[in-house]
Structure formats: structure tokens, C-alpha cells
C-alpha positions in Angstrom: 68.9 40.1 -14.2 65.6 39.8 -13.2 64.3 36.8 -15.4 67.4 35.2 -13.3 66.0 35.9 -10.0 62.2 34.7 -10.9 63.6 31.3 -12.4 65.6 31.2 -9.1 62.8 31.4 -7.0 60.3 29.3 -8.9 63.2 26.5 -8.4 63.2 26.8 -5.0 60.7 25.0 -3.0 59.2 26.8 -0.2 58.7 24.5 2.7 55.2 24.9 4.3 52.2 23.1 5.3 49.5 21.5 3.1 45.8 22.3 3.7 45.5 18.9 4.5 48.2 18.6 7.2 46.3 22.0 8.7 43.0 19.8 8.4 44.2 16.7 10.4 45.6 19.3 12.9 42.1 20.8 13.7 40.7 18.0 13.6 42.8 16.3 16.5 42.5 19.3 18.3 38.5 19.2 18.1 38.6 15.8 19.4 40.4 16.9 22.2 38.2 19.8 22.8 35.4 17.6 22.7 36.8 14.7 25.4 38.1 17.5 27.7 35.1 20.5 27.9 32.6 17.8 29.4 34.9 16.1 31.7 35.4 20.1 33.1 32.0 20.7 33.6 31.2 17.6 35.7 34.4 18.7 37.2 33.3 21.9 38.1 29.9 20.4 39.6 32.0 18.5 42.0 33.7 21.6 43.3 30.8 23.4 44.1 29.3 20.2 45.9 32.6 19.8 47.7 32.3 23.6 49.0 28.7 23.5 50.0 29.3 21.4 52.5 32.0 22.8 53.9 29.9 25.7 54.1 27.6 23.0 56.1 29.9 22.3 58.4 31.0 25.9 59.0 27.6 26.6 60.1 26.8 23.5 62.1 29.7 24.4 64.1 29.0 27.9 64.5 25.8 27.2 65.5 26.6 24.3 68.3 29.1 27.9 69.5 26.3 29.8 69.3 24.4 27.1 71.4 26.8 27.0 74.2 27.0 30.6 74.6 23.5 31.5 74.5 20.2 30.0 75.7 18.4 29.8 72.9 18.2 27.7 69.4 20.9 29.1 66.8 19.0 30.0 63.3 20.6 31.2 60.1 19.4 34.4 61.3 20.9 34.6 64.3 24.2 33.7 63.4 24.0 36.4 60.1 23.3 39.0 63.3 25.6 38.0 65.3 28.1 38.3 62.7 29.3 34.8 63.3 28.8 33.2 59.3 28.2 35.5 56.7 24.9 35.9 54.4 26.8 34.6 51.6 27.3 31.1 53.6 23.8 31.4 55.2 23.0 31.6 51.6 25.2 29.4 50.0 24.1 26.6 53.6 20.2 26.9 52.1 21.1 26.5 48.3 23.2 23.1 49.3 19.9 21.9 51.3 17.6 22.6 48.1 20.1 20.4 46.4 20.6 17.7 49.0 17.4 16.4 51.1 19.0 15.9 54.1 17.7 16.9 57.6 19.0 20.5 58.2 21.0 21.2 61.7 20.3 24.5 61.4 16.9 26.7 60.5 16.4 29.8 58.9 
């Protein structure tokens, strides 16, 4: 009975895949890997230029507010005090000018 059921299952094939199929799976998948990762990072770049200056123009506008409503020149100090921007975006508004050399609307 049981020299039947080991000639059976040495007859049967079992369906699976090579090592080599596995291989040429990888290896696709590396290539893809490789063609998509750099393509994110520049992506990512982009994104973080695209929200600086929004961050600019947050603060140029708050500061032409503060402008109108007071007598004196708005700084990034000011408007932190005043509560109108935050120290994140006065901080975030002073990383996108060491970036960009551009003339700043607003000092520190």
C-alpha cells in the first residue's frame, strides 16, 4: 500500500516555478525599481520647491496686511509676534531664500 502511493506521487508532476522563471521575475522588478526610485526623488524635490513658495506668498501677503494696519515695516519677526504666520513658515520663507537668490519682500 505504500510503495503504491510513493510511485503515485513520483508520477505526478507538481506544477511550480523554476529558479529561473523566479530570476527573470527579480530581475524585471529591479529594473523597475531602478527607473522609478530616481524619478521619486526629483519628484519629491519639486514638491518641496512648489510649497516654499507658497510659503512666500503667504508671507508677502501677510506682510503687505501687516503694512496697512500698522505704521511700520513688517519683518519675519513681527509677523511671528503678532501671530500672523507661524515660525515654521517664517522658517520654512528663509530656507526657500537660501535656496533661491531672489530679492526678499520681507526681512528677518
Amino acid at each position: 500500500m505504500m510503495q503504491r502511493y510513493l510511485n503515485r506521487l513520483k508520477k505526478s508532476k507538481a506544477k511550480a516555478f523554476t529558479l529561473i522563471e523566479m530570476l527573470v521575475v527579480l530581475l524585471i522588478i529591479s529594473v523597475l525599481l531602478l527607473l522609478f526610485v530616481p524619478n521619486l526623488a526629483k519628484q519629491k524635490d519639486n514638491v518641496k520647491n512648489t510649497g516654499g513658495s507658497a510659503v512666500v506668498k503667504v508671507v508677502d501677503s501677510q506682510a503687505e496686511l501687516y503694512e496697512l494696519n500698522h505704521t511700520d515695516k513688517a519683518t519675519l519677526s513681527k509677523l511671528v509676534s503678532n501671530g500672523d504666520i507661524t515660525q515654521k513658515q517664517a522658517d520654512s520663507y528663509n530656507d526657500y531664500y537660501k535656496k533661491h537668490q531672489e530679492s526678499r519682500n520681507v526681512q528677518n
